[in-house]
C-alpha positions as CSV (number, residue, x, y, z in Angstrom):
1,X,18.0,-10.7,2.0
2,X,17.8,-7.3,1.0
3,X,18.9,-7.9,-2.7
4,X,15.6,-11.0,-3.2
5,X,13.3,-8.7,-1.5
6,X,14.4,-6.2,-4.3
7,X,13.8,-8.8,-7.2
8,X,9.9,-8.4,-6.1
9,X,8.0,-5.7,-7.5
10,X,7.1,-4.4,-4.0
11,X,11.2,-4.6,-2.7
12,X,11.6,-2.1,-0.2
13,X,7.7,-3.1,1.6
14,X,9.0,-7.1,1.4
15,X,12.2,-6.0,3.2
16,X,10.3,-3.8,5.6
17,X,7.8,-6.3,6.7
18,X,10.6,-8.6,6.8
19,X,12.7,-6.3,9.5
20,X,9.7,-5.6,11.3
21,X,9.0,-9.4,12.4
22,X,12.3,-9.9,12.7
23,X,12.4,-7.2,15.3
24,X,9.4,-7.9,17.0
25,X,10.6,-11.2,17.6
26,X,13.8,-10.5,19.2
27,X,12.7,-7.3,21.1
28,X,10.1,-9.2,22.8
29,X,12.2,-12.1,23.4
30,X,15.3,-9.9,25.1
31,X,12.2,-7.4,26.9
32,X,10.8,-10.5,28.8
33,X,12.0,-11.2,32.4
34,X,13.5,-14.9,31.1
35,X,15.0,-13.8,27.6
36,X,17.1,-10.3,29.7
37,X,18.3,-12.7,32.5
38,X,19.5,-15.0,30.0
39,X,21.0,-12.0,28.1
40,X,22.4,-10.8,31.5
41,X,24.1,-13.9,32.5
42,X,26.1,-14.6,29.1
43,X,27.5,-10.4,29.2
44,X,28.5,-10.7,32.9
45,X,30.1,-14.3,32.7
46,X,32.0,-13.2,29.8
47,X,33.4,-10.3,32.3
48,X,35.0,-12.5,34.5
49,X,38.2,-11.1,34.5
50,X,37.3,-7.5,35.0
51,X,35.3,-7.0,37.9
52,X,34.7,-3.0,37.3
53,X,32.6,-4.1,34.2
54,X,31.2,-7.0,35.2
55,X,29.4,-5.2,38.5
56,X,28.4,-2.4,35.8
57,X,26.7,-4.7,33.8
58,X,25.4,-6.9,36.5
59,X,23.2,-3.6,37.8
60,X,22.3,-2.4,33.9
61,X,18.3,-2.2,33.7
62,X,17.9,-0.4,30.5
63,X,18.0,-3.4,28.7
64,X,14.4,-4.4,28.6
65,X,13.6,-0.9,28.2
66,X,15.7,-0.9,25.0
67,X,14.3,-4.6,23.9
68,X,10.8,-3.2,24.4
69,X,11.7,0.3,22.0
70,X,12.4,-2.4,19.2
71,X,10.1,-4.9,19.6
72,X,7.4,-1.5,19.2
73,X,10.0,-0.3,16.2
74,X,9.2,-3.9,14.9
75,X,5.4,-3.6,14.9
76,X,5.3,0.4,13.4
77,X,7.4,-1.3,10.4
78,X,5.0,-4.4,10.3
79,X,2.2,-1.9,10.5
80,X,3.9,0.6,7.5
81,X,4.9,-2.2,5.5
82,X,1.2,-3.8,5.1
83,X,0.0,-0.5,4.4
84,X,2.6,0.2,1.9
85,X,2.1,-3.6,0.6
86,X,-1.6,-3.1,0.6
87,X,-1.8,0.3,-1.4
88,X,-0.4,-1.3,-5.1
């Protein structure tokens, strides 16, 4: 992806803009009540066989915390990358 976005004459923007949506997307998919449950269930059923972890993960709650730090991550690079793109 990174190698077509540098083909353009604007590379590094096209990749930006590119990794901003892409990050907006999933932060705001794993910061929502249904997308961390989801996310929650999959870690601690793939713990099954070690209890220790599986309560550890069970009782995490920075998860959303740290989806929401890159879904905002995702719009500053959306923002940047339109400026950048816009500029010429």
């Amino acid at each position: 992806m990174m190698q077509l976005s540098a083909q353009a004459t604007h590379g590094g923007q096209v990749f930006l803009l590119i990794w901003g949506v892409v990050a907006l997307v999933m932060g705001s998919t794993f910061a929502s009540t249904k997308g961390s449950g989801w996310f929650r269930k999959v870690i601690v059923s793939g713990l099954e066989g070690r209890p220790m972890e599986q309560a550890r993960a069970q009782n995490f709650g920075g998860l959303r915390v740290i989806a929401t730090m890159v879904a905002v991550a995702g719009l500053i690079g959306i923002g940047a990358a339109v400026v950048l793109l816009t500029r010429g």
